[in-house]
C-alpha positions in Angstrom: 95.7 229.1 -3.5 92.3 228.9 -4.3 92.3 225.6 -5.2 94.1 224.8 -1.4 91.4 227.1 -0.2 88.7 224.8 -1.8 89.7 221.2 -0.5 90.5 222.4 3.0 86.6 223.9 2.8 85.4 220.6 1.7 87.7 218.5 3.5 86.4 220.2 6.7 83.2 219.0 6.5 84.3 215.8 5.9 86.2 215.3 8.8 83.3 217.3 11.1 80.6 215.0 9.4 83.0 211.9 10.0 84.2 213.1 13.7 80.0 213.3 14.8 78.9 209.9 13.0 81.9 208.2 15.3 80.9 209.6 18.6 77.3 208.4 17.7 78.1 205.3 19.7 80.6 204.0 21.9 81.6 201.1 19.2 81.2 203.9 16.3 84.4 205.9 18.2 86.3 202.6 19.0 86.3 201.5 15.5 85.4 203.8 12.8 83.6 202.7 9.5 85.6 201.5 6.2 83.8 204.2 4.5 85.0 206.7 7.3 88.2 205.9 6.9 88.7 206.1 3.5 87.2 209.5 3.2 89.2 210.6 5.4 92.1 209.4 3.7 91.1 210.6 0.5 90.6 214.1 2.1 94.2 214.2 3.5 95.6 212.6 -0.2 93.9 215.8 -1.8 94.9 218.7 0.9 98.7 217.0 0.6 98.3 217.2 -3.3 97.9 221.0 -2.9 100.3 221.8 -0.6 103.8 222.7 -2.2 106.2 219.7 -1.4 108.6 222.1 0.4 106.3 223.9 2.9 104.8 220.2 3.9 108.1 219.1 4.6 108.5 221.6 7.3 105.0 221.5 8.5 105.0 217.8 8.3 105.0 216.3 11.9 108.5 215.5 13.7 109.4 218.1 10.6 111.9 221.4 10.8 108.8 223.3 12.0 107.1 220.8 14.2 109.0 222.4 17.6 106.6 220.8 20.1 109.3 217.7 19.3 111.5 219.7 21.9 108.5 219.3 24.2 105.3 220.4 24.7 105.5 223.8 26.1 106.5 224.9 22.3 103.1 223.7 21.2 101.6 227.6 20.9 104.9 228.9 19.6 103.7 225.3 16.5 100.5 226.9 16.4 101.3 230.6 16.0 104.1 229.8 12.6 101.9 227.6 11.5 99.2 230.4 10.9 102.6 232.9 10.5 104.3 231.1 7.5 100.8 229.7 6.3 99.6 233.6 5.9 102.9 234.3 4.4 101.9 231.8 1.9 98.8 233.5 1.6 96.6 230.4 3.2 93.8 231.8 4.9 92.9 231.3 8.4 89.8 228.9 7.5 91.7 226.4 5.1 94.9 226.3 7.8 91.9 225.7 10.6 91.0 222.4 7.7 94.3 221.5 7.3 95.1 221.1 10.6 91.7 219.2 11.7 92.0 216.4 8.6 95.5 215.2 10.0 94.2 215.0 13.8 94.9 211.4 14.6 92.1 209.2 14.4 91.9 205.4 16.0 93.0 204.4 12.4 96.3 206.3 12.7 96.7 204.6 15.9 95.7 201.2 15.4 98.1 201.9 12.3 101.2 202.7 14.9 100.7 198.5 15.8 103.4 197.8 13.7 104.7 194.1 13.8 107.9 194.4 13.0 109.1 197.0 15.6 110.3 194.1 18.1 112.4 191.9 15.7 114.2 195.2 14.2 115.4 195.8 17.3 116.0 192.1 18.7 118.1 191.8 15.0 119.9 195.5 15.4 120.1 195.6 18.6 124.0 196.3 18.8 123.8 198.9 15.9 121.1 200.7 18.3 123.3 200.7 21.3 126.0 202.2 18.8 123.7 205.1 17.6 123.0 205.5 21.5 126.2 206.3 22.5 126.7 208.5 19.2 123.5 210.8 20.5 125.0 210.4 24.1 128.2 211.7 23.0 126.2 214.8 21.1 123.7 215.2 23.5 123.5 219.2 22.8 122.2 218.4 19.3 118.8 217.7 19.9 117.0 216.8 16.8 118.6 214.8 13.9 117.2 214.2 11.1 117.7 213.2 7.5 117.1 217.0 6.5 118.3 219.3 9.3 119.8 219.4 13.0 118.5 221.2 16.0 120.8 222.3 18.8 120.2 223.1 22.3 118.8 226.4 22.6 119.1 226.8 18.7 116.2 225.6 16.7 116.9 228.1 13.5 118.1 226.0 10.0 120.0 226.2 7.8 123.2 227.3 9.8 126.4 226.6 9.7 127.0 224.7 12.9 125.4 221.3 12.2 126.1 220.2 15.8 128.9 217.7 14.3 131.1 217.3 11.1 129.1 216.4 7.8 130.9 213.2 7.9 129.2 212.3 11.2 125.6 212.8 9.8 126.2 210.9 7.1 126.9 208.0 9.5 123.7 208.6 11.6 122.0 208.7 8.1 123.1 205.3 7.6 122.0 203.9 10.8 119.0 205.7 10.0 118.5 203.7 6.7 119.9 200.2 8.1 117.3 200.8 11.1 115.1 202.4 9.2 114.7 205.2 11.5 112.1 207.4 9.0 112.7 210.6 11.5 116.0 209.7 12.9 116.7 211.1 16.9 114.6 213.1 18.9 115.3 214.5 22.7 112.5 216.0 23.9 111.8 217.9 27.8 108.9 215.7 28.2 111.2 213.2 29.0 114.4 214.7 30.4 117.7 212.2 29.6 115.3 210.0 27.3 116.8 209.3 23.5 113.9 208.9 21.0 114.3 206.9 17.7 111.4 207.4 15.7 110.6 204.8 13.2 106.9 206.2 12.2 105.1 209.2 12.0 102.0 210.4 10.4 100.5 214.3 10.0 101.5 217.6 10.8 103.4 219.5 13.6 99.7 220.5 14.7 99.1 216.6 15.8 99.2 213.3 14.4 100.8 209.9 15.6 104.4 208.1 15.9 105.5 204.9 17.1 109.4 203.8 17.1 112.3 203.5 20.7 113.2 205.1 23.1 116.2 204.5 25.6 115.8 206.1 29.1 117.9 206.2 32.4 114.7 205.7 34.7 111.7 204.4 34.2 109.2 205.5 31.9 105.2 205.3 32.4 102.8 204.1 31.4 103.5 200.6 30.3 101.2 197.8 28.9 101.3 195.1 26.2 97.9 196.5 24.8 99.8 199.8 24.1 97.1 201.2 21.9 94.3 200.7 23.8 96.1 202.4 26.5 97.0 205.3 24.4 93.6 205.7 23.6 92.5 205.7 27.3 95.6 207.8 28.4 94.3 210.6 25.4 90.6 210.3 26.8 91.6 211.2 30.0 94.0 213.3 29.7 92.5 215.7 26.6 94.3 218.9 27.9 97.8 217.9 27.7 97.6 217.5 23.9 99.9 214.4 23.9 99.9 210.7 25.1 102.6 208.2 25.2 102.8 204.6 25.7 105.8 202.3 26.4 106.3 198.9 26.0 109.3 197.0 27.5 112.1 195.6 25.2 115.1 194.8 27.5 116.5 196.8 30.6 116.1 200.7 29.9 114.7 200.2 26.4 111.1 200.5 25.7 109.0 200.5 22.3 107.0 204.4 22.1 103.6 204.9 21.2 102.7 208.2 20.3 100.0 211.2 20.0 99.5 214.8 20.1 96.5 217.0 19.0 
């Protein structure tokens, strides 16, 4: 782990030297340098490089240990594996504080989320979406599903033998997942009671990053606008305590476009 120990150390400063240059000026933190933003793409490339495969898939954000996805009152309980299974690992505390500041979204992760194509997947798909709807409607106590695991209602532990459904069943939401290309499948979450996410993006770690994708919801959702990521950007400024900001744009009645962040 020495090596991890090393590029989290150096990777640190990066992102500390990179975070103070952009708040040097108001057009600095709007729109960071080139240079910025490939080092701190190149620090990220390196820290993931040194991570074993398996432990990033659960840390990885929207992943099997990223439980702020139920909502945002399991952000500590995040926090606290993250530093438990990280110590198992034998990570110390410094290189898990480096890891987690080099994924924090930056405005290039969210200008990233302004994906093009989000719109005419769903005006192309959009009976295959209302199907998957009613699917997740119909197993509304399964709360996450995923490619890789299942969360129930009141039961985030995995593996177990209770999927929530038959096997045959998640191998049809992996399909819509694939034909929709849903990269982190369904996500329910508290923060929006009776709303279905379908997440088509996400970048970083359960300790923040970004995530843009659907979202069907009974009532209305808030905030809207059709320059969602300079809202998002405003909503996070003002709202820095809450550790998460979304962004919705209309598609058709009770569907929305989601822009995401946490930190």
């Amino acid at each position: 782990m020495r090596g991890l120990r090393t590029l989290v150390f150096v990777s640190t400063f990066a992102v500390a030297s990179l975070s103070s240059s952009q708040t040097t000026s108001s057009s600095d933190s709007a729109s960071p340098s080139k240079t910025a933003s490939s080092d701190i793409s190149a620090a990220r490339k390196r820290l993931l490089s040194a991570i074993p495969p398996k432990l990033y898939d659960k840390w990885r954000k929207y992943g099997q240990w990223d439980y702020k996805a139920q909502g945002s009152g399991y952000r500590d309980y995040t926090l606290f594996n993250l530093g438990a299974t990280g110590s198992a690992a034998k990570i110390d505390k410094e290189s898990l504080l480096g890891l987690s500041s080099a994924f924090k979204p930056t405005p290039e992760d969210v200008n990233a989320l302004d994906d093009k194509e989000l719109q005419p997947n769903f005006a192309k798909n959009s009976v295959a979406f209302e199907k998957l709807l009613k699917m997740a409607e119909t197993d509304s106590n399964v709360i996450r599903i995923g490619s890789d695991f299942t969360w129930l209602a009141g039961s985030s532990k995995w593996p177990r033998d209770d999927i929530g459904f038959t096997q045959e069943r998640w191998d049809e939401y992996r399909r819509f997942f694939g034909d929709l290309s849903l990269a982190e499948g369904i996500v329910l979450t508290a923060d929006f009671p009776g709303a279905v996410f379908f997440v088509a993006h996400s970048n970083g770690l359960c300790t923040g990053g970004s995530s843009s994708g659907y979202v069907h919801a009974a009532s209305a959702l808030t905030p809207l606008s059709d320059s969602p990521l300079k809202a998002l950007d405003a909503d996070a400024r003002n709202n820095p305590s809450r550790h998460y900001a979304y962004v919705f744009r209309p598609l058709k009645p009770n569907w929305y476009i989601f822009y995401e962040i946490d930190w």
